[in-house]
N, C-alpha and C positions, 0 to 999 in steps of 0.2 A: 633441313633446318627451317627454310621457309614454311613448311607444311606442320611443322610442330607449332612456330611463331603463329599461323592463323587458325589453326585448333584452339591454342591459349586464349586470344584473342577472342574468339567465337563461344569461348567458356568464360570471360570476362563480361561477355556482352550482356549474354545470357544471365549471370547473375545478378548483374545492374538492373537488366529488365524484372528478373523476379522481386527485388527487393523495392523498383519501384511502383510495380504491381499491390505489392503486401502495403505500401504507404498508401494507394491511393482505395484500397481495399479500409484501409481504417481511415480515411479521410469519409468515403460514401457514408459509411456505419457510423460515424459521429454527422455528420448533416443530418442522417435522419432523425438523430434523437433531437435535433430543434422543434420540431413536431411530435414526436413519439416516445412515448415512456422505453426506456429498453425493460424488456420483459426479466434478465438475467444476466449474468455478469461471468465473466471466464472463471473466477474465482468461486461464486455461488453454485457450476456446475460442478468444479473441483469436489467440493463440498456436499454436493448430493451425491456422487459417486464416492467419495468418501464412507459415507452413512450408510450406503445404500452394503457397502463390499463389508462395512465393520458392524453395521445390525440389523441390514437386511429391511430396514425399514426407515422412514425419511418422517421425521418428528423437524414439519416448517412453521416458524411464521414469519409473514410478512405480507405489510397493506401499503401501498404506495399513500403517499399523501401532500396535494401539488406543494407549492412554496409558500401561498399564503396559509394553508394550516398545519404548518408545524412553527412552533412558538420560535417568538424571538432570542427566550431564555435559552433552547437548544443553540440555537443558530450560534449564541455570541459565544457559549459555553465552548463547543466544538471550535470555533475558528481560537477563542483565548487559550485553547489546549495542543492545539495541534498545529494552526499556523497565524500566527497575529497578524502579519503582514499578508493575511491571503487577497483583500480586496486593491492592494497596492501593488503588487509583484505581477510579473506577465508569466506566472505559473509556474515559472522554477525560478528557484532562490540560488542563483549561480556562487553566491558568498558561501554558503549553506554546502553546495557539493564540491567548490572546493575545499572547504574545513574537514570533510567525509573524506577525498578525498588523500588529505593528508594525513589524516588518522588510520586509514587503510593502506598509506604507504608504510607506515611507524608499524602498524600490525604484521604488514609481510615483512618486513624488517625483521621484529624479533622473532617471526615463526620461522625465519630462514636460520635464525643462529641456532634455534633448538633444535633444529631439522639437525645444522651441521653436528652440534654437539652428541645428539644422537646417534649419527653416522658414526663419529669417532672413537664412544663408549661399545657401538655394535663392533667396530673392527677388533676393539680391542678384545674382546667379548667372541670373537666371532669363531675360534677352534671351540667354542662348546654347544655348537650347533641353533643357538638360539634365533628367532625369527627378529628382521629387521624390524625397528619399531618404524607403525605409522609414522606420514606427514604429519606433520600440526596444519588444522583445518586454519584460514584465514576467514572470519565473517565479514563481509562487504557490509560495510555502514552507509546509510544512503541519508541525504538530508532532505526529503520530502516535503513538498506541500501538498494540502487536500488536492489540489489537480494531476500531480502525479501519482498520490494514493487513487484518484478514480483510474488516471489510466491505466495503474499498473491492474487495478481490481477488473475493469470492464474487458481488457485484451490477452493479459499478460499473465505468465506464470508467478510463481513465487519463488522464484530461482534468484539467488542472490548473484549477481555478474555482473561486468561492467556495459556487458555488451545488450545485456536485457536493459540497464539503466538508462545507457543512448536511446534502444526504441522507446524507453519509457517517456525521454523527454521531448521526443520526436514526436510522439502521440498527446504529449499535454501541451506542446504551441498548437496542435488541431484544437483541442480542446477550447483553448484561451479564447482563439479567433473566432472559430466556426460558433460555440454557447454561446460564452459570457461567464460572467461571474456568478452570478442569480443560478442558471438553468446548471452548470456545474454543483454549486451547492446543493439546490436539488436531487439531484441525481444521488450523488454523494451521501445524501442523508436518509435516502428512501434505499440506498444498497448496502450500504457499511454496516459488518456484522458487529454484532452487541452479543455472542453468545450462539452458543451449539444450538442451529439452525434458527436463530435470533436475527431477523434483517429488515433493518431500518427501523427509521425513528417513530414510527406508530407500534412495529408491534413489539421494542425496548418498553417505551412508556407503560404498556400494557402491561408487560410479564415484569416488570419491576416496580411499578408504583399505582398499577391499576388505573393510571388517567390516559387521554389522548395526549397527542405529542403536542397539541396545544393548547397543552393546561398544564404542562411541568411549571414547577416554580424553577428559582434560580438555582437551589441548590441541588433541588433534582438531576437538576439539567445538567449542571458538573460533575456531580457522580457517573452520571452516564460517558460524558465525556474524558476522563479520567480509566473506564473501559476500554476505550477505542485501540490502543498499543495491544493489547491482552485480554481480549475479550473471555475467551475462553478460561482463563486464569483467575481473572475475576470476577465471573459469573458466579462462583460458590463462593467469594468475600463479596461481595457487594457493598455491605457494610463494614471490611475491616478499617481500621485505626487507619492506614495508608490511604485507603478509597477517601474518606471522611478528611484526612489532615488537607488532602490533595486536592480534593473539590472545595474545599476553604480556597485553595491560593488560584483554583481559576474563579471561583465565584467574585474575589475581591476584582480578579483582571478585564469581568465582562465588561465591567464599566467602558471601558477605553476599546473597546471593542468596536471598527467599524461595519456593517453592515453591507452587502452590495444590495 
């Protein structure tokens, strides 16, 4: 018994040790980016492996471009779209994942009743040999701000779980402390796809309005941001009636927009 108990124990240890390993493995890798452009993000390599398996061939752009030249109309556009409270919040919006949260409670909820009602219709059903119907998939809703969209983009998979979201928010207090507000944004805007191999805000401006990212006007700049959720979906509407309605209602929001 003893000898099971410090096996356990020695398997205990060891995992604590790995996991505080992998923490201080992304704690190094964000210090550096206080100095150093990251060249590529866990999600951007996703993406070229992606391209590479489904056409064999890798159609990229992207130009980094520091903080002072990409326009303030992107900057305010992006933060009134995605997270208003981004230069007030310490990077995660705790209000925000519990409301995710609770809506992810209400979801497994009713995919359990359908689960059961499916079992019941299967039992009844079941001398004529038919196959069990699937689980009902549950989608993890997450309440995000740009700091956990960079971490999840620079580290992380796109695996919806709860257990991915902890690291997620474990990596954006590195985030908060080690950058800042500013060097976050940055990053942020020079990595976030706009579109099948579309990455960052120089070469979005480029493939859809033909200017530098610091020459968008304001409605540009919303359109663009209005992308961000769907990049890929709305890269062949660019211009539909939704894109347009919706880049109205951040463009009127930049105003009250603070900057970091």
């Amino acid at each position: 018994m003893k000898a099971i108990v410090s096996r356990l124990a020695r398997f205990v240890a060891l995992v604590l040790l790995c996991g505080l390993a992998l923490q201080l493995y992304f704690a190094l890798r964000i210090a550096m980016m206080i100095v150093v452009d990251p060249q590529s993000t866990s999600f951007q390599r996703s993406e070229i492996w992606r391209l590479l398996t489904e056409h064999q061939s890798i159609a990229w752009s992207q130009q980094w471009r520091p903080y002072a030249q990409i326009g303030a109309p992107l900057k305010r556009a992006v933060i009134a779209s995605e997270d208003a409270r981004f230069a007030e919040h310490s990077g995660v919006e705790w209000d925000a994942i519990e409301s995710a949260w609770e809506r992810n409670q209400r979801a497994q909820a009713r995919a359990d009743k359908l689960d059961a009602q499916a079992q019941r219709r299967a039992a009844k059903a079941g001398a004529e040999g038919r196959p069990l119907p699937r689980p009902a998939k549950v989608k993890v809703v997450g309440g995000s701000t740009i700091s956990q969209q960079l971490a999840k983009n620079l580290f992380l998979s796109g695996e919806r779980s709860f257990v991915r979201k902890g690291q997620e928010a474990v990596i954006t207090l590195m985030l908060e402390n080690l950058l800042g507000k500013q060097r976050i944004l940055e990053i942020y805007l020079n990595n976030v796809e706009w579109g099948e191999g579309i990455f960052g805000a120089q070469a979005a401006a480029r493939h859809y309005f033909h200017v530098d990212a610091d020459q968008l006007g304001n409605l540009q700049a919303a359109r663009l941001a209005v992308m961000l959720p769907a990049p890929k979906r709305f890269e062949k509407r660019a211009a539909s009636p939704y894109v347009l309605d919706r880049a109205g209602t951040i463009a009127a929001r930049m105003g009250d927009v603070e900057l970091p």
